[in-house]
C-alpha positions, -999 to 999 in steps of 0.1 A, spaced: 655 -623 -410 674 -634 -383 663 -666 -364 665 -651 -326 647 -617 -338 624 -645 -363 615 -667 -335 608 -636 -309 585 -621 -334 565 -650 -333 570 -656 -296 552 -621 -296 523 -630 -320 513 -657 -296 513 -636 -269 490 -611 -286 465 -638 -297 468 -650 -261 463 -611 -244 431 -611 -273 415 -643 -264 416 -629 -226 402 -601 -232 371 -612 -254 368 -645 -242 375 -641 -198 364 -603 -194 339 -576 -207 347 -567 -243 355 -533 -241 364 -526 -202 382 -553 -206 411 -541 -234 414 -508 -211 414 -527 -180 444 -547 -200 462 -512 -208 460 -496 -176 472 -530 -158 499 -533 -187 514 -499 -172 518 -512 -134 537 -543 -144 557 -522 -166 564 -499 -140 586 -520 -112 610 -527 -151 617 -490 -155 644 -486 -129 661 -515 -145 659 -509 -181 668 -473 -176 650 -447 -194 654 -440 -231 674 -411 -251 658 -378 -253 657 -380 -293 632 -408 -286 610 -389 -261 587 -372 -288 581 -402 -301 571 -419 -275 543 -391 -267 534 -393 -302 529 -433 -298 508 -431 -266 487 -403 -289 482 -431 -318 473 -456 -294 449 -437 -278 433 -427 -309 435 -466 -321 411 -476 -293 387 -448 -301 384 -456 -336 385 -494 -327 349 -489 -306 337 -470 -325 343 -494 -359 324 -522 -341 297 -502 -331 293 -502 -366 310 -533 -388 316 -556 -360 344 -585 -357 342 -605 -389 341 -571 -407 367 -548 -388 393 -576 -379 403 -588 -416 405 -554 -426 424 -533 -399 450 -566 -391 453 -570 -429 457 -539 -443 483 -521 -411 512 -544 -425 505 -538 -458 505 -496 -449 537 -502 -431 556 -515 -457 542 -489 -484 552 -459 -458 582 -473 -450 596 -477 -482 583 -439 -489 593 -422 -456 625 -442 -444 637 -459 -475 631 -491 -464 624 -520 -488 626 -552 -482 639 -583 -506 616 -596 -528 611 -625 -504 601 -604 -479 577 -580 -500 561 -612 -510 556 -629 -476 543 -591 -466 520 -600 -496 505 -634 -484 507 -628 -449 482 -596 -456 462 -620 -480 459 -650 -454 453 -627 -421 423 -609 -442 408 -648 -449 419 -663 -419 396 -634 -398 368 -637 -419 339 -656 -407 312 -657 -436 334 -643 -469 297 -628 -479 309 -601 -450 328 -583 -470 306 -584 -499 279 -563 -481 299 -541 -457 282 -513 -445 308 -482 -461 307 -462 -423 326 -494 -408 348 -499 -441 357 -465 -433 366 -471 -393 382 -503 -404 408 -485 -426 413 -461 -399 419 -482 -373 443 -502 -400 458 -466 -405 463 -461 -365 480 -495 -363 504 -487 -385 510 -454 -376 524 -465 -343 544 -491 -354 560 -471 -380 567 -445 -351 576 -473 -324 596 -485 -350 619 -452 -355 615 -444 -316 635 -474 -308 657 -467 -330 668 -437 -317 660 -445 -281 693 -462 -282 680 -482 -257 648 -503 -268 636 -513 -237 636 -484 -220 616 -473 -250 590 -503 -246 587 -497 -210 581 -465 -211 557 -463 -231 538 -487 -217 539 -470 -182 521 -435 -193 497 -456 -222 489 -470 -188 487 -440 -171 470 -420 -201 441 -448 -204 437 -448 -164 429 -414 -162 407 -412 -195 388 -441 -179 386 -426 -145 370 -392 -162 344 -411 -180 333 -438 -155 349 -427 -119 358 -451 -104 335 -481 -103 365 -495 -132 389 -498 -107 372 -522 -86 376 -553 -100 366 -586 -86 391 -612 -78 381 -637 -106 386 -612 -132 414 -595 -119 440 -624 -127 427 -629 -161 435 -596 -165 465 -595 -148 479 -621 -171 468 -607 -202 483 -577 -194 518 -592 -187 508 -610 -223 504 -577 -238 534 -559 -224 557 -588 -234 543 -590 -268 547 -554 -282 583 -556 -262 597 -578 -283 581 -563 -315 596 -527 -304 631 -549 -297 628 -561 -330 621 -533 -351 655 -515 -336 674 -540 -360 651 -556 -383 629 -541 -408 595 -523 -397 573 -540 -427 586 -574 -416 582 -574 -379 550 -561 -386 536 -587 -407 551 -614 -388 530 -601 -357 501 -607 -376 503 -645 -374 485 -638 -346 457 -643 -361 468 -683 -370 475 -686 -335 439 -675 -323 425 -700 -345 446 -726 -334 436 -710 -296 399 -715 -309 400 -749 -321 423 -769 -299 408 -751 -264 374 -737 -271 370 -770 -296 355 -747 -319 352 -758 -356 374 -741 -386 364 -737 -419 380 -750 -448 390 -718 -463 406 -711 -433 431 -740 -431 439 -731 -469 443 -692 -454 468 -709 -427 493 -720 -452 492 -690 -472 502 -671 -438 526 -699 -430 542 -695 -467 547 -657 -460 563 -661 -427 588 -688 -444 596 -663 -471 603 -631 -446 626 -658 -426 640 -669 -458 644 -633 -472 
């Protein structure tokens, strides 16, 4: 992979650990991700006159991307209603890039090296152990949350298969990324206002910069991923933005000073081995 697109990727993986941390750790859990999407859209907004808009082949997938993601964040809820964190995480982050590269190689004939199918390989195996708290989790998983875990995993790569293509014909990735930001944002606003009025809108000053920041975290983030899935490959950029998860344990333990398990420092060079491999391959 190239080393600009390489080190972007990962610029974008810290940014989604960062926009992550926000929301769980600085706002409510769930209000808080939407408030993050809606916000996401008016920062985006004031960038659309600059980036231009991009070329009508892209516009269906675009809608069909603000579809997925809306259906992502339904799933999402309701998979930790039933599994929660140390069940749903592993599984939806480490099986999506795994997805990815098997439908991409199907759908768009795109396979990477062997270097790259086998830091797709460890990066999937590390993410799944890196989010796991007790590894007992996954022994006794309730099946309904297995279930919404796998979906959500199948909503995550859906989008980034179709962002993926989208930019590719948008002939103008920026555009594409902006865009679709700005009615996800719009989309998720009225959603929110239809089920809660709106008492969401009203946010206190403490939390509003928190979330203000996360959202400019967010929109930066998938940015660059939908920049570099124009030129590099899909599977790739997507299992490279799953180092996020390395970077939300390094987030946990050098700022919250929480502690880290073993396992998960051996998990941490088996993701840091795959990413070396898909910049290698």
């Amino acid at each position: 992979m190239d080393p600009t697109v390489f080190a972007a990727v990962l610029a974008a993986a810290v940014a989604h650990a960062g926009w992550n941390a926000l929301a769980k750790r600085a706002l409510d859990p769930v209000l808080g991700v939407t408030l993050i999407v809606v916000l996401a859209g008016v920062v985006a907004l004031p960038f659309l006159p600059v980036v231009g808009l991009p070329a009508a082949a892209s516009l269906p997938f675009v809608a069909a991307s603000v579809a997925l993601h809306f259906g992502y964040n339904l799933v999402l809820a309701e998979a930790y209603r039933t599994g929660g964190l140390g069940l749903v995480y592993p599984i939806a982050r480490g099986a999506a890039p795994a997805i990815v590269a098997l439908a991409g190689a199907v759908l768009f004939d795109e396979v990477p090296g062997a270097g790259g199918i086998a830091g797709v390989a460890l990066i999937v195996a590390g993410v799944a152990a890196m989010s796991v708290r007790r590894p007992a989790d996954l022994l006794h998983a309730d099946r309904r949350a297995v279930g919404f875990a796998l979906a959500t995993a199948g909503f995550i790569a859906s989008y980034t298969l179709v962002d993926g293509q989208g930019s590719r014909l948008s002939g103008n990735p920026h555009g594409y990324a902006v865009l679709l930001f700005v009615i996800d944002g719009l989309v998720t606003a009225c959603f929110l206002a239809a089920r809660r009025g709106l008492a969401p809108f009203r946010v206190a000053p403490r939390t509003l910069g928190p979330a203000l920041f996360g959202a400019a975290m967010q929109l930066m983030g998938y940015w660059i991923v939908i920049w570099a899935m124009a030129s590099a490959p899909i599977a790739l950029v997507a299992a490279l933005r799953e180092t996020s998860v390395l970077f939300a344990a390094i987030l946990a333990v050098v700022v919250l000073r929480e502690p880290i398990a073993p396992f998960r420092l051996v998990a941490a060079g088996v993701i840091l081995a795959g990413a070396l491999l898909i910049r290698l391959g």
